[in-house]
VOBA-1610 file (N, C-alpha, C; in pm, whole numbers, padded with zeros to 5 digits, always signed):
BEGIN
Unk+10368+09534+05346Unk+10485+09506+05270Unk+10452+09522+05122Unk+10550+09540+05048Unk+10528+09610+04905Unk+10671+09518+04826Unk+10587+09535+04695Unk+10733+09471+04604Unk+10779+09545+04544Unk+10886+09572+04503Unk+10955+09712+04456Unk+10939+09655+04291Unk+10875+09691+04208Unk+10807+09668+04034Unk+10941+09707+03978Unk+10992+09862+04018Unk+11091+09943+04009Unk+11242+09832+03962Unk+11282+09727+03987Unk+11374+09673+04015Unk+11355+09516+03928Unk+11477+09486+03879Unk+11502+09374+03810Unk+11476+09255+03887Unk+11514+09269+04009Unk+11549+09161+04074Unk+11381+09108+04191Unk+11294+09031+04121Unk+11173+08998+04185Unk+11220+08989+04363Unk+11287+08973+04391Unk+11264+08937+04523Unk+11304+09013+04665Unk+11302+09114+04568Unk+11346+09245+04680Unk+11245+09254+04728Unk+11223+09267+04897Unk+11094+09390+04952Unk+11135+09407+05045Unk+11058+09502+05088Unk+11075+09602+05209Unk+10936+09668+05261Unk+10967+09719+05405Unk+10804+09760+05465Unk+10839+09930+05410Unk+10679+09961+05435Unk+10673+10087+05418Unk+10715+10174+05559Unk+10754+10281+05565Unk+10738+10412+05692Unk+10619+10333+05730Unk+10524+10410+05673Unk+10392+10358+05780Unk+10370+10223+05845Unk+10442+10095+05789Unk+10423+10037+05850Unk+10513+09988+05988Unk+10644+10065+05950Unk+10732+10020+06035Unk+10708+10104+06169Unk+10598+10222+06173Unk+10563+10292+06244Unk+10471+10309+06339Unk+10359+10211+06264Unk+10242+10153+06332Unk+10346+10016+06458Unk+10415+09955+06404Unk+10467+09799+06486Unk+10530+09898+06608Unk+10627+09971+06594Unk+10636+10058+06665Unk+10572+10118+06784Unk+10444+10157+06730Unk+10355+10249+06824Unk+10295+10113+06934Unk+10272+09994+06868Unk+10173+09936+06909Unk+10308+09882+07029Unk+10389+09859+07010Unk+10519+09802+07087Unk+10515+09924+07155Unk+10522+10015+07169Unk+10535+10152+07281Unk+10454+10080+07335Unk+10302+10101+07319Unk+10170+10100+07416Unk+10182+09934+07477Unk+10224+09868+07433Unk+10248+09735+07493Unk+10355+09755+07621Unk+10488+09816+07579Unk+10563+09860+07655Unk+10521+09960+07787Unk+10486+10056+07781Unk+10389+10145+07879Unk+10290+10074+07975Unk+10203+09994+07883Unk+10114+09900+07969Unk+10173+09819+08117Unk+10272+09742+08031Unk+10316+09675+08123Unk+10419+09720+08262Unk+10465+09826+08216Unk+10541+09969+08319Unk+10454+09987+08428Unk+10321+10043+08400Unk+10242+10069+08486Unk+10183+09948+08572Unk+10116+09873+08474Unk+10121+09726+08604Unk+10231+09686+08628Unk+10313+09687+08605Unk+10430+09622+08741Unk+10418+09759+08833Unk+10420+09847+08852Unk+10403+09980+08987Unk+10307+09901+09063Unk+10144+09910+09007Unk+10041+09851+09060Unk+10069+09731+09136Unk+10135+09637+09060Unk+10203+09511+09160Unk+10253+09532+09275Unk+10362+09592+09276Unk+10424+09626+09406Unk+10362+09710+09511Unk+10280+09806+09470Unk+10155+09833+09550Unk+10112+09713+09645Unk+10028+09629+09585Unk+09949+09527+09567Unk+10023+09433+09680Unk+10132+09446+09647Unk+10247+09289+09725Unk+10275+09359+09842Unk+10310+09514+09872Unk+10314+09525+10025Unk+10209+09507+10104Unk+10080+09520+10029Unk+09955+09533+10134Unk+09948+09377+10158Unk+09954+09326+10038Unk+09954+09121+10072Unk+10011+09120+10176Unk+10139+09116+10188Unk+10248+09097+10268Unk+10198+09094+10407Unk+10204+09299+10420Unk+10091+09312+10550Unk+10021+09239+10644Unk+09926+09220+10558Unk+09783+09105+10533Unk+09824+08972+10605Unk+09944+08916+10512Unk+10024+08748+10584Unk+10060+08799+10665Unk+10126+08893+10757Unk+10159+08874+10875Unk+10106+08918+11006Unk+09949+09046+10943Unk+09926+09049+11070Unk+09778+08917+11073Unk+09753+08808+10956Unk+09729+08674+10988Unk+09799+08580+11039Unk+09881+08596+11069Unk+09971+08481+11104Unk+09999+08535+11241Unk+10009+08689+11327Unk+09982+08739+11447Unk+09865+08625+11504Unk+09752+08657+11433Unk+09632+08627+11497Unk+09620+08504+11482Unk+09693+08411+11451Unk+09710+08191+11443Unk+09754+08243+11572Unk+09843+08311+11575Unk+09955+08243+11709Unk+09842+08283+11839Unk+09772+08409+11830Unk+09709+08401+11909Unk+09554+08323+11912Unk+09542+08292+11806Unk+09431+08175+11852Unk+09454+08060+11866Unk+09536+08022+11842Unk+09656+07855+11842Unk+09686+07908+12018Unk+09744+08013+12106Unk+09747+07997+12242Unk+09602+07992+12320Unk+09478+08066+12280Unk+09345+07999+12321Unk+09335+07906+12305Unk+09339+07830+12188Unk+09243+07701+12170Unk+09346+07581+12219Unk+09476+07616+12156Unk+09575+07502+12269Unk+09585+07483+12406Unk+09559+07596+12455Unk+09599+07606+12611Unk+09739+07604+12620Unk+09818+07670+12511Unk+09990+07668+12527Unk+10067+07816+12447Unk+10180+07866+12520Unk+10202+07924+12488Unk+10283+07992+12322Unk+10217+08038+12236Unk+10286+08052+12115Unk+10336+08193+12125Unk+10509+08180+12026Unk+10592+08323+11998Unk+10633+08277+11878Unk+10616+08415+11819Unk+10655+08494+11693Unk+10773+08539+11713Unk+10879+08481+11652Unk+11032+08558+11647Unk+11092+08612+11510Unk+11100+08731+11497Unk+11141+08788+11396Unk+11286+08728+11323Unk+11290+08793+11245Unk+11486+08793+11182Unk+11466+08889+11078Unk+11483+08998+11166Unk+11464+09164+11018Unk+11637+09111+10944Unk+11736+09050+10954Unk+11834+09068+10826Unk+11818+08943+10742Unk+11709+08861+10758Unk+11685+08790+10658Unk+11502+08811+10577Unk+11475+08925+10649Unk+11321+08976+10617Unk+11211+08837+10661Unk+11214+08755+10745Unk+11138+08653+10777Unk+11134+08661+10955Unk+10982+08581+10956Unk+10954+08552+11149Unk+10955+08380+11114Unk+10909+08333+11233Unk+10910+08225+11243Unk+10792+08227+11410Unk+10696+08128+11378Unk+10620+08087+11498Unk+10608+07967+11516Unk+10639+07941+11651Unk+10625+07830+11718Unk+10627+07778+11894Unk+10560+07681+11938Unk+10536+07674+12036Unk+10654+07561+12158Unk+10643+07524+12199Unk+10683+07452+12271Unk+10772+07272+12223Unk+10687+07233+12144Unk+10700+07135+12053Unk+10738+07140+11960Unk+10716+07253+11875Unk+10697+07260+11723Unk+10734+07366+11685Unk+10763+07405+11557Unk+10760+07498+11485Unk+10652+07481+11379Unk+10566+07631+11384Unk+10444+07634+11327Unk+10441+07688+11157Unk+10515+07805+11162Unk+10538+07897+11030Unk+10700+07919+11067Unk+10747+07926+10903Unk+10870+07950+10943Unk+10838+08064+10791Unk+10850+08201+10759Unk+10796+08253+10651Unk+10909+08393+10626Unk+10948+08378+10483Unk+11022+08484+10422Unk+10916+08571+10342Unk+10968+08688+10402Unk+10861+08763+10324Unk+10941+08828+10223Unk+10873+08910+10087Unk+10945+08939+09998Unk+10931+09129+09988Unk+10918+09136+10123Unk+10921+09256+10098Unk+11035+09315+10234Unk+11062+09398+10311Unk+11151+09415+10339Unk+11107+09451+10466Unk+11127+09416+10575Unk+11157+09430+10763Unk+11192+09504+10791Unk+11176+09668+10797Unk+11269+09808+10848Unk+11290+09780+10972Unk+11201+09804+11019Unk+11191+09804+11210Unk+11113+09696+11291Unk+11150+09623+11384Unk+11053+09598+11461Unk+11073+09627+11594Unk+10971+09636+11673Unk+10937+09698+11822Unk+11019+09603+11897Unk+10997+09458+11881Unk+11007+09348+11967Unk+11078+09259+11898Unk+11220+09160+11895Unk+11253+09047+11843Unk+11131+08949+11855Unk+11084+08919+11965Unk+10990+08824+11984Unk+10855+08860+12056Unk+10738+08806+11999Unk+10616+08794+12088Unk+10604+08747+12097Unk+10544+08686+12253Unk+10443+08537+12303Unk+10317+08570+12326Unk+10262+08523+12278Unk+10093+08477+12327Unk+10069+08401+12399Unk+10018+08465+12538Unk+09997+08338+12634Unk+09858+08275+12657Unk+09890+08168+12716Unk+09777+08065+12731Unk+09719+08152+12872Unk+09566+08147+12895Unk+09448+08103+12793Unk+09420+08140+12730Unk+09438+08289+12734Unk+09375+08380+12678Unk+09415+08468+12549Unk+09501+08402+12503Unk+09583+08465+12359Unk+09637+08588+12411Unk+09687+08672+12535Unk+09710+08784+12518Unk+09886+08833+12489Unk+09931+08897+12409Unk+10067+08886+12385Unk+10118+08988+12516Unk+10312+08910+12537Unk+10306+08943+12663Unk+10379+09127+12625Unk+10356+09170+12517Unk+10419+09331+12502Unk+10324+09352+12348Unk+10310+09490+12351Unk+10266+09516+12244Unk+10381+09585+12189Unk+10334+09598+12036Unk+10456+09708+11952Unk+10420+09684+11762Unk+10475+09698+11677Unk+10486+09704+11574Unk+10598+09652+11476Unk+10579+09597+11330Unk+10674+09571+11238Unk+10648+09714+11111Unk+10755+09733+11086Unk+10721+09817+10998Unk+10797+09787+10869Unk+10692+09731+10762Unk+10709+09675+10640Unk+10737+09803+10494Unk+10872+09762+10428Unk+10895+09881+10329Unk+10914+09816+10260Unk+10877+09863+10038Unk+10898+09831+09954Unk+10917+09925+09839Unk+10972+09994+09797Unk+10974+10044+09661Unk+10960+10236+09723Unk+10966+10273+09821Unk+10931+10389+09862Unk+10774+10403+09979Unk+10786+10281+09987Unk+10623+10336+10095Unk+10652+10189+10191Unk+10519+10262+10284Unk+10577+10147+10422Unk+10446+10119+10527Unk+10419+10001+10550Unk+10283+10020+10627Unk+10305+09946+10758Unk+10284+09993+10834Unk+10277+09924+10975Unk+10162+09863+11029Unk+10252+09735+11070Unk+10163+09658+11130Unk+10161+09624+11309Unk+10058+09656+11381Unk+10070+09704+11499Unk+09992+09576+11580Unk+10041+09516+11651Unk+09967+09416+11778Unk+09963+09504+11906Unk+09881+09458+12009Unk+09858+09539+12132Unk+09892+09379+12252Unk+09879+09482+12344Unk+09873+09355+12408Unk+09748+09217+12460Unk+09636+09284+12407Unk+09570+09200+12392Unk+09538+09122+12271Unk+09656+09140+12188Unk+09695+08973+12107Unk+09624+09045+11997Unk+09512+09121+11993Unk+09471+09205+11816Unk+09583+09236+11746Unk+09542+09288+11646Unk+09637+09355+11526Unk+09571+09476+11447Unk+09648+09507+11374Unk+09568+09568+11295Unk+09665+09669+11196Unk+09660+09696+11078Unk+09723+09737+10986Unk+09694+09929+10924Unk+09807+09995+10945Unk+09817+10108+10930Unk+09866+10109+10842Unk+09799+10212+10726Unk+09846+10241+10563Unk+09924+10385+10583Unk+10035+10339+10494Unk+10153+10387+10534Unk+10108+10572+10489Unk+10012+10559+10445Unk+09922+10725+10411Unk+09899+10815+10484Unk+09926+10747+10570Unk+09886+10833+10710Unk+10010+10885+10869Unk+10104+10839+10789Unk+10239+10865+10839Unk+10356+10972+10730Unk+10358+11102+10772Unk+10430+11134+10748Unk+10594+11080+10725Unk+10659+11016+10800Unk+10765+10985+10882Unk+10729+10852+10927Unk+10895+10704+10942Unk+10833+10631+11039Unk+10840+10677+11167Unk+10908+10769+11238Unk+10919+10766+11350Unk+10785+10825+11423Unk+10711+10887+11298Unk+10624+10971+11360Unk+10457+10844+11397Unk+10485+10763+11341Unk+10377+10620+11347Unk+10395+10608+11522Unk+10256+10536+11528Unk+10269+10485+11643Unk+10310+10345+11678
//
């Protein structure tokens, strides 16, 4: 900032070009920065997502081993949330924040003793343009397919 000498009146000022140019630039690159990490985020939050649910697969099936009782996973793709619970109880009741395209099955059970679910199939999780599936078998595993490797959902297994 500069005082204008030029002028009667002491209390005029004003910034220079250059400086109003530099606040500028540095506000772009602040701006840009933060553009790109929020992308990275949402990256980041479908694989989480993923992650919570094909953990929460594998409670229900170790909660039907170690209980000796049968636990199911029941979806609700138009509110993007499952819910697990057994006989007594409700275990997880969980909204996810990313979005439910498809699933194979409304519901899985895991049966007692042996954790094995009684159908296998898949959820297939979408956010922002990409989509990763998450796949149980019927022996109560899981396991998570990056959506990189699917042309197409239909073409996933």
């Amino acid at each position: 900032m500069f005082r204008n000498k030029n002028r009667q009146d002491s209390f005029l000022y004003g910034f220079t070009l250059v400086e109003l140019t530099i606040v500028l630039g540095i506000a772009l690159i602040i701006l840009i920065t933060s553009l790109v990490s929020l992308r990275f985020l949402t990256k980041y939050d479908l694989d989480n997502q993923a992650e919570i649910l094909a953990g929460d697969l594998q409670k229900a099936r170790f909660f039907a081993y170690h209980n000796h009782t049968n636990y199911t996973v029941a979806f609700d793709i138009a509110n993007n949330s499952y819910r697990m619970f057994n006989a007594t109880q409700e275990i997880i009741n969980r909204t996810l924040t990313v979005s439910m395209r498809t699933v194979s099955n409304d519901t899985i059970m895991f049966l007692s003793p042996w954790g094995q679910a009684n159908i296998s199939g898949f959820v297939n999780l979408t956010q922002a343009g990409r989509f990763i599936i998450v796949n149980f078998s019927r022996t109560g595993f899981t396991n998570i397919l990056p959506a990189q490797h699917c042309l197409n959902v239909l073409d996933c297994p």
